[in-house]
N, C-alpha and C positions, 0 to 999 in steps of 0.2 A: 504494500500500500504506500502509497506517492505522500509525503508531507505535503499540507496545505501550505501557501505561498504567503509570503512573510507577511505581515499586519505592518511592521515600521523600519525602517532604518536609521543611523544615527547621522550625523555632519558628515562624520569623515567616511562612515560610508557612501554615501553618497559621493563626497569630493573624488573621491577613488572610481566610483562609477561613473562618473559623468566628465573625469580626467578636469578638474574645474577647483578654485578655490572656497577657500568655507566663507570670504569674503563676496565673493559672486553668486556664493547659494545665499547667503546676507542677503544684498543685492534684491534677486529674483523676490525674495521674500515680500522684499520692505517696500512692493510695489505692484505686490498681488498677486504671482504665479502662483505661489502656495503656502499653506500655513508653514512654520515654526512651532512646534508643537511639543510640549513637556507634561510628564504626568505627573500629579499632585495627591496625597493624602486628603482626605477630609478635609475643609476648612469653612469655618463660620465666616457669613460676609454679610452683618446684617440678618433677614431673615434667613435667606439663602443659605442651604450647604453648598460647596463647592466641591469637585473630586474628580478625579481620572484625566483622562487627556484632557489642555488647556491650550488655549493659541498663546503665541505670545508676540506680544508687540516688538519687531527686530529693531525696530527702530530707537525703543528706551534701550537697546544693550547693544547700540553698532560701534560702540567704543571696544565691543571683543573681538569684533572683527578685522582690526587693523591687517592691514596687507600684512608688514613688515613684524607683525608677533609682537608687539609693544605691549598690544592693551591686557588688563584688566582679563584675566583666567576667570573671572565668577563678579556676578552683579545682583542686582536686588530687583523683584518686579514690583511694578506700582499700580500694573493693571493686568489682567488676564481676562480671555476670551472662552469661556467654555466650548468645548467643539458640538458645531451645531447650531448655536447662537448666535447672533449680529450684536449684543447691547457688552460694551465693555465693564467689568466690574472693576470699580476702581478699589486701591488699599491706601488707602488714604494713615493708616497709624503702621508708623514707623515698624511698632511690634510685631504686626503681623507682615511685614511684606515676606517674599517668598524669595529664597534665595535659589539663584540659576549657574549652571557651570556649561562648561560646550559640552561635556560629555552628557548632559541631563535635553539638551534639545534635540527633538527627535522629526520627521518627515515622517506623513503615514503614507506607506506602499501605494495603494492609492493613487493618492498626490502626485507621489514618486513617477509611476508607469503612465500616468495622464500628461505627466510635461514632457517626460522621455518620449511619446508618441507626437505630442504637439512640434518639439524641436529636432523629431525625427532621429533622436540619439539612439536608437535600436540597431539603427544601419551602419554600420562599421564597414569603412575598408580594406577587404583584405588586402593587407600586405604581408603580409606571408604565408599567400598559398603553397602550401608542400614543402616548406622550410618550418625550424623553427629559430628565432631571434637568439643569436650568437649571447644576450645580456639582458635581463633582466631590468629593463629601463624602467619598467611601470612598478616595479618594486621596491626599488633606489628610489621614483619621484616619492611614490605613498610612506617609506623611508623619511624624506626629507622633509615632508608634509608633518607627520608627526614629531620629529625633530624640532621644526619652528613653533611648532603650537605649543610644546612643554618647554620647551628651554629659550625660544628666538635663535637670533641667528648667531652664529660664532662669531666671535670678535674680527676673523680674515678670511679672505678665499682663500688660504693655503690650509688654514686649519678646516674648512671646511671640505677642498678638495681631498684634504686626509682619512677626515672620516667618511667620506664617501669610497674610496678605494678600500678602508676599512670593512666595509660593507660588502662590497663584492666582494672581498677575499671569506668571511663569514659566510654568506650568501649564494656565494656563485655555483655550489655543486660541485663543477669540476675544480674548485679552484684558480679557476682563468677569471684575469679580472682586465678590464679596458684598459688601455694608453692613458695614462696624466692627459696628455692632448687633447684625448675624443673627450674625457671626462669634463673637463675644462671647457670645450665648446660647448656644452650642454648647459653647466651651471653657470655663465658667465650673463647668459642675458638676464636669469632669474637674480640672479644677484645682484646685479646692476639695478633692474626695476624693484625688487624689495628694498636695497639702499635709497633708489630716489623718491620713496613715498614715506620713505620715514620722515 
């Protein structure tokens, strides 16, 4: 018997799915492609209980999403959306607001496979029919992805191109890891544009 097909996924799966940053799934958000969505315990709001999945407004927490890894790991909400409903509940006492991390926002599948078809992200081009890819590049990015989100960036590109060769040598299977050079061409644009939006 087949498992039924996921209910959620998290940021970074997604950013890995959609080869995209958690700033750009941000982005999408905070302009209406799809909820941001986290789940919540219980909570009194007034008369209202509140509970289970909640939307969240990306735009009171876009200071987590900084390109360059600066912001703020975890933030406070001030308002939540229960999913389902249009009427924002506001948290107006400090005591109760709801505190949020990236790993706690979640995309429902859903959502997820409705923009995947609208942006037509299902259709992949093969490039490599009857081969397979000498290096593990999508590995190394979702690698470096989680890299910058827990720690930011390294103090230099040489420190960084170290631990990136670090990675393929752990990584690689056989053991073969790329040239400094190829690796280099690769990190140098990302490196560049996450230094110039700091």
């Amino acid at each position: 018997m087949a498992l039924p097909p996921r209910v959620y996924f998290t940021l970074q799966e997604v950013a890995a799915r959609w080869d995209c940053t958690l700033a750009d799934i941000a982005g999408w958000a905070s302009v209406g492609r799809f909820d941001i969505v986290m789940a919540i315990p219980p909570v009194m709001r007034g008369r209202q209980i509140v509970a289970g999945y909640v939307v969240v407004s990306v735009t009171d927490i876009l200071q987590m999403f900084r390109r360059c890894g600066t912001g703020p790991t975890s933030s406070y909400l001030r308002r939540v959306r229960p999913k389902g409903q249009e009427e924002w509940i506001m948290i107006a006492d400090p005591a109760e607001r709801i505190e949020v991390t990236l790993a706690d926002l979640l995309i429902m599948a859903d959502d997820a496979r409705r923009f995947e078809t609208e942006c037509d992200l299902l259709r992949r081009p093969a490039s490599h029919i009857g081969s397979t890819a000498r290096y593990d590049w999508d590995g190394m990015y979702i690698a470096l992805m989680v890299r910058i989100h827990d720690q930011g960036l390294p103090a230099t590109q040489a420190e960084w191109l170290g631990e990136v060769q670090e990675w393929f040598v752990a990584n690689g299977g056989g053991g073969e890891v790329p040239d400094e050079r190829t690796i280099r061409r690769r990190l140098t644009p990302i490196w560049k544009a996450l230094r110039e939006t700091c």
